[in-house]
C-alpha positions in Angstrom: 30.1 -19.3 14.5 27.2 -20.4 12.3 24.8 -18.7 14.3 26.9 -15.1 14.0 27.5 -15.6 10.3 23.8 -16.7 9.2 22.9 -12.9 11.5 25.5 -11.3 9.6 24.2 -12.2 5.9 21.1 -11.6 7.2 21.3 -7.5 8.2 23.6 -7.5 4.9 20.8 -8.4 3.2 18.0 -6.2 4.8 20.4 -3.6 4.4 20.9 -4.2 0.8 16.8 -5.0 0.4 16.2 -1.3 2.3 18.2 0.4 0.2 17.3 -1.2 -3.2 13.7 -0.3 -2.0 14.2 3.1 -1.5 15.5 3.5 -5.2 12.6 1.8 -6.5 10.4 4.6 -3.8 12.7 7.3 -5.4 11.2 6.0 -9.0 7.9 5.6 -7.8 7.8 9.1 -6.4 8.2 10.2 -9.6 5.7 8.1 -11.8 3.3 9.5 -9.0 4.2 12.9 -9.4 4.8 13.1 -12.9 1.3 10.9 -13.5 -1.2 13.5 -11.6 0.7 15.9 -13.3 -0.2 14.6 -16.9 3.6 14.5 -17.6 5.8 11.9 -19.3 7.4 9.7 -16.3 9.5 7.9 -18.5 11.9 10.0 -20.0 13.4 13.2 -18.9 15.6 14.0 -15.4 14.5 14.7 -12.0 13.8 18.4 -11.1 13.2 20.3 -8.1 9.0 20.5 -8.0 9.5 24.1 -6.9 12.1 26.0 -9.1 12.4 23.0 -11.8 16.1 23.2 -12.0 17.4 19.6 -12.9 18.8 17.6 -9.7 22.2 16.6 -9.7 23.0 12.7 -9.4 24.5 13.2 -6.3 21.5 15.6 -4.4 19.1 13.0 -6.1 20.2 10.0 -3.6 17.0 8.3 -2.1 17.0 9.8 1.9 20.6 10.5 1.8 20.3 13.6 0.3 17.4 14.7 1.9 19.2 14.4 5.0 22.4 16.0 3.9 20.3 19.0 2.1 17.9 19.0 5.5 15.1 18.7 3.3 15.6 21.9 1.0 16.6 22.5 -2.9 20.0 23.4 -3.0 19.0 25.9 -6.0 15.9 27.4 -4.3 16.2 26.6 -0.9 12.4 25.9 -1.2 11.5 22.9 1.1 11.6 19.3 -0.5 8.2 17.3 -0.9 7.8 15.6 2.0 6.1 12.6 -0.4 9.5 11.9 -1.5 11.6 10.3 1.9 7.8 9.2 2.6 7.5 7.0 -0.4 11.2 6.1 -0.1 10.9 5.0 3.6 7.6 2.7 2.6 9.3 1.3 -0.2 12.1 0.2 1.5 10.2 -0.8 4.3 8.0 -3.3 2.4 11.0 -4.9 0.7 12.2 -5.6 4.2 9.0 -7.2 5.5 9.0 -9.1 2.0 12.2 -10.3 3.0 11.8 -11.4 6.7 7.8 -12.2 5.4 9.2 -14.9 3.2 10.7 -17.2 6.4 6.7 -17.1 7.4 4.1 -16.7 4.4 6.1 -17.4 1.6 6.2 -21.0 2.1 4.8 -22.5 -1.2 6.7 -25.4 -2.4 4.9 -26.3 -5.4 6.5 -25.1 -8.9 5.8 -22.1 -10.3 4.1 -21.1 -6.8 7.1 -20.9 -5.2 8.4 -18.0 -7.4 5.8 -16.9 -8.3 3.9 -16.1 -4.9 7.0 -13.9 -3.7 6.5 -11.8 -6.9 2.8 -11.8 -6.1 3.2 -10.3 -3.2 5.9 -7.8 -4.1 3.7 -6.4 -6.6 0.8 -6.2 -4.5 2.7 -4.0 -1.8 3.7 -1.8 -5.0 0.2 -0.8 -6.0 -0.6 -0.5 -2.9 1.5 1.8 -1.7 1.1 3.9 -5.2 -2.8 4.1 -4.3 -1.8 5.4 -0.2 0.1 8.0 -1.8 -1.6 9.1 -4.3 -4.7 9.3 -2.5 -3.3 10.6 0.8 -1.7 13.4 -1.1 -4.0 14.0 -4.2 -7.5 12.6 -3.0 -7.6 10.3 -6.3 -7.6 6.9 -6.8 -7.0 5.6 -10.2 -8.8 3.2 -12.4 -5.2 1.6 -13.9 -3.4 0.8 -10.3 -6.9 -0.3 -9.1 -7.7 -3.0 -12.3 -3.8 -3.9 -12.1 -4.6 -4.9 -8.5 -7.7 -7.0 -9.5 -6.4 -8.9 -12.0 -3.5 -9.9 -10.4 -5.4 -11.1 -7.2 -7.9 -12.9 -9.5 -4.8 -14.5 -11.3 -3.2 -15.5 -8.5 -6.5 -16.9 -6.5 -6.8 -18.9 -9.5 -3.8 -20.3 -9.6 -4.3 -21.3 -6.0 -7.6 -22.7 -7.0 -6.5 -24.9 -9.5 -3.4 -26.1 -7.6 -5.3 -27.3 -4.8 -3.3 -25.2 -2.1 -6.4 -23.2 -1.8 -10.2 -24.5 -1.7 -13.2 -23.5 -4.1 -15.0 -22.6 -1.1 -12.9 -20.1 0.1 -13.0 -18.6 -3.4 -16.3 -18.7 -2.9 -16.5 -16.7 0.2 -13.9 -14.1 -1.0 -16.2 -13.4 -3.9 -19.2 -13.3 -1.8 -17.1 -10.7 0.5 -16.4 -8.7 -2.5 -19.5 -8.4 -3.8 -21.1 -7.3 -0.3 -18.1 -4.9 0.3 -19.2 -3.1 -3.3 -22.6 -2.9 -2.6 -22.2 -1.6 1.0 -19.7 1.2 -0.4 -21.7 1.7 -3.7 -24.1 2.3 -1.1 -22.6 5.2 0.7 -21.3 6.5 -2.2 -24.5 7.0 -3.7 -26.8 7.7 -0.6 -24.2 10.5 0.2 -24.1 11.3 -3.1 -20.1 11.2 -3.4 -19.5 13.5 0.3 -19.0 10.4 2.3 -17.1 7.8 0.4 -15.5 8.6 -3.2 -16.2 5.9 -6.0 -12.3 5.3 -6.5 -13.0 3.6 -2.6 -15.8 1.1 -4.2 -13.5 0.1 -6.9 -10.7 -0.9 -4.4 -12.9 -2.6 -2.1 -12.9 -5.3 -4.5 -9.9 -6.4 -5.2 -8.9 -5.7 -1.5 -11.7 -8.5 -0.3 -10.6 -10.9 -2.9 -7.1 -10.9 -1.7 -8.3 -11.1 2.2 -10.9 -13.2 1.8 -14.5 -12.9 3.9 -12.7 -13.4 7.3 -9.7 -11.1 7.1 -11.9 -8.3 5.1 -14.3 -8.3 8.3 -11.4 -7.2 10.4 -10.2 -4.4 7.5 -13.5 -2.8 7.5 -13.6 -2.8 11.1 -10.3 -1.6 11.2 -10.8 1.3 8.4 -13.6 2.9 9.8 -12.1 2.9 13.4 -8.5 4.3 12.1 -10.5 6.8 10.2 -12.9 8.0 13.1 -9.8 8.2 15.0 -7.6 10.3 12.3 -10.9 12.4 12.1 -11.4 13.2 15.5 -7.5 14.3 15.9 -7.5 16.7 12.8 -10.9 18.3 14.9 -9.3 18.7 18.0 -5.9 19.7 16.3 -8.4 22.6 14.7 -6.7 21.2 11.3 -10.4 20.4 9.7 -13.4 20.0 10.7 -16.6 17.6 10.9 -17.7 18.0 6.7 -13.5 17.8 5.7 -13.0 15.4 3.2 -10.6 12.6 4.3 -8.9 10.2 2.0 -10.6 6.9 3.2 -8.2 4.8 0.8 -4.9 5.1 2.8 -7.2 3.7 5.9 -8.6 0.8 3.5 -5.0 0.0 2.6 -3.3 0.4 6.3 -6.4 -2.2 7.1 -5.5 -4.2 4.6 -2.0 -4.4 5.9 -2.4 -5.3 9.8 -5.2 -7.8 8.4 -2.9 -9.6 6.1 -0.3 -9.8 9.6 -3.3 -10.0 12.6 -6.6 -9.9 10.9 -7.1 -14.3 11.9 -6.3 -13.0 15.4 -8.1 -10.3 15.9 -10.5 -12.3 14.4 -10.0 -14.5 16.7 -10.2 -12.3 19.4 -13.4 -10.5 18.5 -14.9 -13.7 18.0 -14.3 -14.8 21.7 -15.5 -11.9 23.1 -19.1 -11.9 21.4 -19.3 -15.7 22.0 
């Protein structure tokens, strides 16, 4: 009875953690929107991006009304962004995998750690997921998000640091990672003289290397530049670009970042073997 009760609150929960997340997608949509846009994201009510009639409450519930509307205004019948279920999916999705995450990674005992590590990682999964959208969609990545991102990583590596749960040396190492991950990218940027890597990608590397550390940001590179060859190489043979498009390469950093953070040590690993 235990067993079927401790399953029980726990799908309550996800349930409750999905949903909650796709309001806070629904909300993020916006701030991305309204933000490339130059608009004020605080105040003012939703509208439809096409005929800019105000949504109702009840056409403006994250997913379910796309579903119910089949993805159209109900004042224009113009199709609905598809960035908005998109966002609203990820969202909810990472505050699942935070959830079920925290029985496995979230397992600092140490006051404040063990609040504070949870909310680390919540906010990390934020920004990143602001910077895959904004950048898959609008080719930008922004200087606020991307210094939002670093400081918190450097805050929270230092906190580590000085709590002894993490080593100086390790520090050391995701510093040295970072640095070599900017110049390598500063690098392309500026041999290729901004057509093969924008500078919004050398800016992110860092803060992406600090939070991986040398080992794990091996495997993201690795990782990015294979997903991207691949996405490339579809979008050829789909006839949807063509060898000089210009691709995003920050939702690839960031999707690296992800399956390093979960398998990057094993693929490590892995790679490692093979080699040796």
């Amino acid at each position: 009875m235990g067993k079927v009760m401790i399953t029980v609150s726990f799908l309550l929960i996800t349930t409750f953690l999905f949903i909650f997340g796709a309001i806070i997608g629904s909300f993020l949509c916006v701030v991305i929107l309204r933000s490339t846009q130059g608009e004020d994201w605080v105040s003012g009510r939703s509208r439809c991006d096409s005929c800019k009639n105000n949504i109702a409450w009840y056409d403006n519930i994250p997913l379910l009304s796309f579903i119910l509307l089949r993805g159209k205004c109900r004042h224009c019948s113009e199709p609905i962004l598809p960035l908005h279920p998109m966002v609203e999916v990820l969202t909810g999705v990472l505050f699942v995998w935070w959830y079920w995450g925290g029985f496995i990674f979230f397992k600092l005992t140490q006051t404040p750690l063990s609040i504070l590590q949870p909310i680390f990682w919540l906010i990390v999964g934020l920004l990143l997921i602001y910077l895959f959208i904004i950048d898959l969609n609008y080719m930008i990545l922004p200087d606020k998000p991307v210094f939002s991102l670093l400081g918190a990583v450097i805050l929270y590596r230092v906190a580590l640091v000085l709590t002894g749960i993490m080593q100086l040396n390790d520090l050391y190492w995701a510093i040295l990672a970072a640095v070599i991950s900017f110049i390598f990218f500063f690098a392309l940027w500026f041999f290729t003289k901004g057509r093969g890597m924008g500078f919004g990608d050398v800016k992110l590397v860092i803060p992406l290397a600090l939070l991986l550390g040398a080992q794990k940001m091996l495997v993201c590179l690795f990782l990015a530049f294979i997903i991207g060859a691949i996405v490339g190489l579809l979008l050829i043979s789909l006839k949807k670009g063509k060898l000089k498009t210009a691709i995003p390469f920050g939702p690839f950093l960031i999707a690296s970042t992800a399956l390093s953070l979960l398998w990057g040590d094993a693929i490590f690993s892995w790679y490692w073997s093979l080699i040796f």
